[in-house]
N, C-alpha and C positions, 0 to 999 in steps of 0.2 A: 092432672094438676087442679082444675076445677075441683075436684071430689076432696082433694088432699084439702085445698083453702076451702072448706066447708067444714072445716075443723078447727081455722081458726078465725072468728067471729069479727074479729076487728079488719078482716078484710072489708069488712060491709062498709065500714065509716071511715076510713083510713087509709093512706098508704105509709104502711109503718115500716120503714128502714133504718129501726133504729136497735136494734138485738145487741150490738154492743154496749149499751146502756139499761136498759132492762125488758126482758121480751113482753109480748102478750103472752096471758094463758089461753091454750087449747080449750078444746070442749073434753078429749081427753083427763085431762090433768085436773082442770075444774069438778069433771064428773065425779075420780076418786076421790079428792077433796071433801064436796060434797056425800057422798056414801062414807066417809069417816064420820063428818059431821052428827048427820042422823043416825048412825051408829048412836053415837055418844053417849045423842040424847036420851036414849033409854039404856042406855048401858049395855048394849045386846049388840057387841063385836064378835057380826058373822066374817066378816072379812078380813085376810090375811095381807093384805094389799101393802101395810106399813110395816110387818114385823121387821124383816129383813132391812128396813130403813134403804132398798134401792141400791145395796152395796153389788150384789152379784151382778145388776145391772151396768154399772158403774165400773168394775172392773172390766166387765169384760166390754167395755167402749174404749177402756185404755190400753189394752190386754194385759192385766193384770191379774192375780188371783184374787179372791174375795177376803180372805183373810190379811190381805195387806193394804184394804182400804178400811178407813176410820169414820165417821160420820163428825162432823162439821157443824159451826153456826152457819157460818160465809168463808170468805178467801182467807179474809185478814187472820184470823183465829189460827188457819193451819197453816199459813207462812211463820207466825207467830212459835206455836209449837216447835216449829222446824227450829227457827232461828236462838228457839230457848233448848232445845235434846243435843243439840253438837256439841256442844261443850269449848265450844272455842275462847281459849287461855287470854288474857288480856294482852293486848295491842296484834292479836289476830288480825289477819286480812281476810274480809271478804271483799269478790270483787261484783261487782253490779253496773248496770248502764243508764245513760242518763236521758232513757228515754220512760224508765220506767214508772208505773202508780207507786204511792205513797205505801202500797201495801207490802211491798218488794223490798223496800228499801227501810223505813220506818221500824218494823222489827230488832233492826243490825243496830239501829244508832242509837240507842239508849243506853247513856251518859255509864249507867251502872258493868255495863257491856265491857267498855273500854275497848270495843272496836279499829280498826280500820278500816273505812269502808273505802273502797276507791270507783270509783266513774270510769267505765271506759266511756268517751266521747263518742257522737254518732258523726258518721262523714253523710252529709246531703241524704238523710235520715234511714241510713242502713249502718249496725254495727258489721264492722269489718273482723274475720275470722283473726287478720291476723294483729291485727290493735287488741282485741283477747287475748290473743295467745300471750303477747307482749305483757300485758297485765297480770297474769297468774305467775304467781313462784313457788315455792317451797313453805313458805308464810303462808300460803291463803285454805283457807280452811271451806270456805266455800264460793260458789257462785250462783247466785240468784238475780235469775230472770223471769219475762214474762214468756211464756212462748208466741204470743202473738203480742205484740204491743199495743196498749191503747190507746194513744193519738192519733199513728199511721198507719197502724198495721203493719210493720215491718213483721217478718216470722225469723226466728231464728233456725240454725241447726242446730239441732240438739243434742245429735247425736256428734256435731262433731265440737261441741262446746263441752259434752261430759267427758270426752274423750281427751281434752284441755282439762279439765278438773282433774280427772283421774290418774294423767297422769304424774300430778303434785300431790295426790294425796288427800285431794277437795271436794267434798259433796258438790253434787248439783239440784239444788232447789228452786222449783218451777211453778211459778203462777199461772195456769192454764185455763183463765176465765175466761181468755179470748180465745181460747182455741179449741175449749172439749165442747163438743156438739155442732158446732163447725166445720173442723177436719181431723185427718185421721191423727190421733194422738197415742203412740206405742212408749210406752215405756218401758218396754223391753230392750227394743231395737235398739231405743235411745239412750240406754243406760243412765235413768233418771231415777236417782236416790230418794229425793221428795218430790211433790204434787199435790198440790192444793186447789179449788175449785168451787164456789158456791155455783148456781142452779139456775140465776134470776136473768141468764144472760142468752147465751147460744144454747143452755141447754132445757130452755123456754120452759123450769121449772117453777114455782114461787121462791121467795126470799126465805129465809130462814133455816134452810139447808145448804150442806153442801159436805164435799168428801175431802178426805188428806187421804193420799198414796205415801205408802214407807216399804220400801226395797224389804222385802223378807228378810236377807241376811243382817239387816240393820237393826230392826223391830226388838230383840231382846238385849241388843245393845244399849236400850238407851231408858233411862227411869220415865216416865211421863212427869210432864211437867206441874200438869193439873189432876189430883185423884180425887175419885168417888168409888162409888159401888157399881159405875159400869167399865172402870178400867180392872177387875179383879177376874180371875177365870168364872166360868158359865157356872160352875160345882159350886162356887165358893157363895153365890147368892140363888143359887135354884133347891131352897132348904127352907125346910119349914122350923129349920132350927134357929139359934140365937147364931148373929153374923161372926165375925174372926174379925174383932175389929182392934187388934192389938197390931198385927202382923200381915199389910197386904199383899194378897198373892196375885199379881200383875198377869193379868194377861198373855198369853204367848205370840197372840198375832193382834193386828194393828188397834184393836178395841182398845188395847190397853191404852190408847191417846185421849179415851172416848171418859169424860168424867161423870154425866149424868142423864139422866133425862132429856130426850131430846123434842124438838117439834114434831109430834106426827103428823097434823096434819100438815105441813110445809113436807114430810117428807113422803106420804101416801102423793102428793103431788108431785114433785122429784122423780118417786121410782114411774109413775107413769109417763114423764118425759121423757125419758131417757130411756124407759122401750117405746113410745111414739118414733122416737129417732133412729135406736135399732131396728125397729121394724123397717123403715125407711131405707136403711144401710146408710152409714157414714161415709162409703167411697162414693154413694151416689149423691152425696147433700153435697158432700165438697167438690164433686167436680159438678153441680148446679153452681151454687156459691161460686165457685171460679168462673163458672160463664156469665154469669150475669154482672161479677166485678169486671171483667173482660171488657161487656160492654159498657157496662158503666163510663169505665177509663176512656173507653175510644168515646164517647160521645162528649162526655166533658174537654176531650182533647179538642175534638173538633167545635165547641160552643168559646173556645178560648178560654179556659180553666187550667191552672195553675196546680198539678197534682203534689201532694206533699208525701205520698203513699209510692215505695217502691213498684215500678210496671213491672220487673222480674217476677212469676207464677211460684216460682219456687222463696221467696223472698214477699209472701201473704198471705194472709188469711183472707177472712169475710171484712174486713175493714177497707176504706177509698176514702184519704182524704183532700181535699183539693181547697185551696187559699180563696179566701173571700175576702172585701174591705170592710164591711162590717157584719164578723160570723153571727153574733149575739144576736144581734136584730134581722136576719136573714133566719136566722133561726124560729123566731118566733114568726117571721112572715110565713114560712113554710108552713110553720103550728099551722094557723089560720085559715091554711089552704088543706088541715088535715094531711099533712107533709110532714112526717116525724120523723127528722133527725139531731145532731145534737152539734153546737160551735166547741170546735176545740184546735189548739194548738194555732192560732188565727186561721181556722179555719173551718171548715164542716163538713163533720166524719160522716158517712154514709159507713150503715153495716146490714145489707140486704141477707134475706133467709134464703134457706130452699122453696118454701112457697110462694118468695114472692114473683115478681113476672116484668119482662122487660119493658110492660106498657106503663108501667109505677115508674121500672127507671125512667122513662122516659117524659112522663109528666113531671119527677123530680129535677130533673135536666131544666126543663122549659121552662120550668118556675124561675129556678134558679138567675137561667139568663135573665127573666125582665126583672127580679130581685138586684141583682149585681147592676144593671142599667140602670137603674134609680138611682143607686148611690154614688155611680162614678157621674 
């Protein structure tokens, strides 16, 4: 574990439990970064590091193929895509939960839409399978969630919420910010239509990238929403001839989502996060991540904390959040003590990594208490 946090730097000054919000960079990830950089600057791209833009990486974190992932600005962009390729007829039903970010939801509700969007309600902050099930009918054309939730971390089943979509007929589109690089995330097993994901969170890459997942059988289904000259097949711009710009010929797998130009260097950062993370194994980050929320929970229990975050293992991710009187200001005292976490939901979300260690949890605990005593 020491060897592994010597990789990343903000251990030195910090105790940063805050990856549901935005991670630190690695020495990893900085490094290719930086060798883009200097590339650049003389124009002398020895390095292969960005071509691929991190997708084969990326797929197979989700077990996906590589051809059915697209590259991305951030989340909101490939929910976005999603919410505009379905084609869903005015006064459609999509159904969503109301525990969800603006990025989930937001997509569905524009006026031009003529939407339905409907709320399943949260019971004592877990959506229940069978208030879902209740909610989907014949009408709804999709369902979009987050798979781990960002206030509390609640996690869904995915696989048995697609298997509610499917069988009305219903896409299932999935915001997976809180949950790829975290835990295991299959899209197979889970019969998940879309996926969407920037980079800047659990998958401790920079901002500016991120991937959209599209089910292979769907992908020539659907026109893209946004064209350029990187949604057209590989043949159609690897020509030193004049373009075919009469008549575009659409990609056959998921690029065709993909309109132009992308960030390389956000995404030479990207693809070495998410081999940092494969290299690591993702069954072993998240059963880390589970133990240290484990202990998290039982010590907040025992300091008299008020959890807002489901204790069922199967029912979480990397998120714990627990009720405070004043999160804002608790929040910024933790700053001050070099304690990064974030106020949300009245309360304060803690989102620990694999590197970090139960001696963090524990000084974030203790803070906490004489924090909370002040104020009551």
């Amino acid at each position: 574990m020491e060897k592994m946090r010597e990789n990343f730097p903000v251990t030195r000054t910090k105790t940063f439990l805050n990856h549901a919000a935005m991670s630190p960079v690695s020495k990893p990830v900085a490094g290719a970064m930086k060798k883009l950089i200097d590339e650049a600057t003389c124009f002398d791209f020895s390095s292969e590091d960005w071509e691929d833009c991190g997708k084969p990486y990326f797929a197979q974190l989700i077990n996906a193929r590589t051809e059915e992932i697209a590259r991305i600005e951030n989340t909101s962009m490939g929910m976005n895509i999603a919410a505009h390729v379905i084609q869903a007829p005015r006064g459609a039903k999509i159904v969503t939960t109301d525990l969800e970010y603006p990025s989930v939801t937001y997509p569905f509700l524009r006026k031009s839409l003529g939407l339905n969007v409907h709320y399943v309600r949260n019971i004592n902050g877990k959506i229940l399978l069978e208030d879902m099930e209740k909610a989907v009918d014949d009408k709804t054309v999709a369902i979009a969630v987050s798979h781990v939730e960002y206030a509390n971390g609640f996690r869904h089943d995915l696989r048995a919420v697609s298997e509610i979509a499917h069988r009305h007929g219903a896409y299932l589109i999935v915001d997976a910010i809180q949950a790829a690089g975290a835990i295991s995330v299959d899209v197979k097993r889970d019969g998940v239509d879309f996926l969407a994901s920037a980079c800047y969170k659990w998958l401790m890459g920079p901002s500016g990238a991120g991937y959209l997942y599209v089910r292979k059988e769907l992908i020539e289904k659907f026109e893209p929403p946004f064209v350029g000259w990187a949604s057209v097949k590989p043949e159609v711009f690897e020509t030193t001839d004049f373009w075919d710009i009469w008549k575009p010929q659409y990609s056959e797998n998921a690029s065709r989502f993909e309109a132009g130009s992308p960030s390389i260097i956000s995404f030479a950062g990207a693809r070495a996060a998410i081999k940092l993370l494969l290299d690591v194994g993702i069954d072993n980050i998240e059963k880390r991540i589970l133990e240290l929320t484990d202990y998290l929970i039982n010590e907040l229990q025992n300091a008299g904390f008020t959890l807002q975050t489901p204790e069922d293992r199967v029912c979480r991710g990397g998120i714990v959040n627990f009720k405070v009187e004043n999160p804002q200001k608790m929040q910024e005292q933790l700053a001050e003590k070099g304690i990064m976490v974030t106020a949300r939901a009245s309360g304060i979300r803690v989102s620990p990594h694999f590197y970090n260690t139960k001696e963090e949890i524990d000084r974030l605990v203790e803070e906490a208490k004489k924090i909370e005593k002040q104020h009551r």
